[in-house]
Structures are given as C-alpha cells and as structure tokens.
N, C-alpha and C positions, 0 to 999 in steps of 0.2 A: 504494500500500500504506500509505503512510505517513498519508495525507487519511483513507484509509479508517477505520485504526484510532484517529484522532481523532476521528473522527465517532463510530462505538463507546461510545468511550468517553463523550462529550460525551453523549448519548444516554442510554444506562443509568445516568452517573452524575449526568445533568439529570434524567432520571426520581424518582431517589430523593430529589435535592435539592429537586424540587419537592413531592414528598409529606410530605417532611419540614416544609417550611415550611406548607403549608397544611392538612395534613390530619397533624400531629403525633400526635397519639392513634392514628389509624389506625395508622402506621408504629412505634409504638412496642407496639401490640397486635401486629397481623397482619402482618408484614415477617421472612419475604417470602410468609409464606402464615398464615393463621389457624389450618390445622392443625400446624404445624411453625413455628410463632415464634420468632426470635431474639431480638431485640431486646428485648423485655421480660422474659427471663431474666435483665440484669441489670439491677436493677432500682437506684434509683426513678425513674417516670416523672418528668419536669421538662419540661414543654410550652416555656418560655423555652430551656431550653439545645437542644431538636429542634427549634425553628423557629433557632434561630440557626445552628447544624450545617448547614440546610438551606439560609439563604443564605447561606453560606460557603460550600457546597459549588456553589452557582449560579453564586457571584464565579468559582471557578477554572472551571467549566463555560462560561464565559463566553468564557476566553481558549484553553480546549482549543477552540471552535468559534471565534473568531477564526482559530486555527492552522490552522484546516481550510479555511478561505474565503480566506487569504493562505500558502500553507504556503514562506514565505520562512521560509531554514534557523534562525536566531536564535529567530524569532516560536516556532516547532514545539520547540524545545529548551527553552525557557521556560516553555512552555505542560507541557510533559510533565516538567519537572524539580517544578513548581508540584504536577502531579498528586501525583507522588510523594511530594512533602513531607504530603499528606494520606495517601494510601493506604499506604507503611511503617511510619510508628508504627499505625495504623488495624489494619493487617495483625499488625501483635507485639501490640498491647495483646489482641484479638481472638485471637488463637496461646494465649498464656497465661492467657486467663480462661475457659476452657473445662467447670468445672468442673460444673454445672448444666444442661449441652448433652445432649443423649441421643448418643448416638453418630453415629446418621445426618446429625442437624442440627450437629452439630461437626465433622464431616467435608465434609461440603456447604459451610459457612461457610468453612473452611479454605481446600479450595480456591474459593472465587469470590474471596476476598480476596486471595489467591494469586496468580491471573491479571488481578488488578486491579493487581498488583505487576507481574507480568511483562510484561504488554503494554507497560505504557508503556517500560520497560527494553529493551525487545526494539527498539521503533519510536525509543529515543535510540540506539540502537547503529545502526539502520538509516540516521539520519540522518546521523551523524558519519559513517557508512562510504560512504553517498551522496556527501558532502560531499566525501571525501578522493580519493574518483574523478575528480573534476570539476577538481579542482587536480592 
C-alpha cells in the first residue's frame, strides 16, 4: 500500500514536474485542460520561475520514487514529509486565492490539492503504525 501510493504520487507529480520544466507555456496556459485552466488565472506568466517549480518538483519526485524502489521505513518518511513540505503551503496558498476560479474549476482544484495533502499524510500514518507493529 505504502510502495503503491509512492509510486502515485511520484507519477502525477513527475508528470506535472516534467511539463512544467519543458513545456512551461503549455502548463501555465492549459493545466490541467485548455478548457478549464488554472494556472494562468493567476497570472503573470514567468517561464524562469515554471521551469524552476518544475525541477524542484523533479528533485523531490526523485526521492518519492527512491522510497518506492527501497521503501526502508526512514527513506518512505522522508520522502513523504519532503512531499508535504511542497504540497501544504501549495494546498493554502491555492485554498485562499481563489478569487478569479469559476466555481467548478475552484472546487476541482480544491480538492486535487487536497488529496495531494492527504495521501501523503495518510501513507506517514500508515508507516509509523507499520513501524510500531513490528517493534
């Protein structure tokens, strides 16, 4: 369970890291669709700060799929404390700037960033309580 939702995660959020760093424009138009765009709601575009978002978000994509190829307990709790230190503020700054969203696409946003939050929370709870079995 725990492999699994590192892989998930590593996955969706290697996806956007990678779009972000190569194809910034695209991602800052049409993310996560051209009809329903986020991300260029708030605006201004900055190509330098979306390719750099993007490999930043590679570096910790890096160590979520490290966790998943070694999920020794330390490596997994690192790996997903790391996530979270991106996805909590990501998740509030995103919560409260909603002003410009239509409703569908601010509710939509809401929650994916949401269980972008909880997964990883969910899977350090699963690991500490893995953990405390075993001892």
């Amino acid at each position: 369970m725990i492999r699994a939702g590192l892989i998930f995660l590593a996955v969706t959020q290697g996806a956007a890291g990678l779009i972000q760093l190569f194809a910034p424009k695209f991602f800052y138009d049409d993310f996560p669709t051209s009809a329903t765009p986020w991300v260029s709601l708030l605006p201004p575009y900055n190509e330098h700060l979306m390719r750099d978002v993007g490999a930043l978000t590679l570096a910790y994509v890096l160590v979520l799929t490290a966790a998943a190829i070694w999920p020794e307990p330390k490596l997994v709790r690192v790996a997903l404390a790391a996530n979270l230190m991106f996805t909590v503020p990501h998740f509030i700054f995103h919560a409260t700037h909603l002003d410009h969203y239509p409703t569908g696409s601010a509710t939509a946003q809401t929650i994916a960033l949401a269980l972008a939050v909880l997964l990883p929370i969910a899977l350090l709870i699963l690991s500490v309580r893995r953990r405390a079995d075993t001892h």
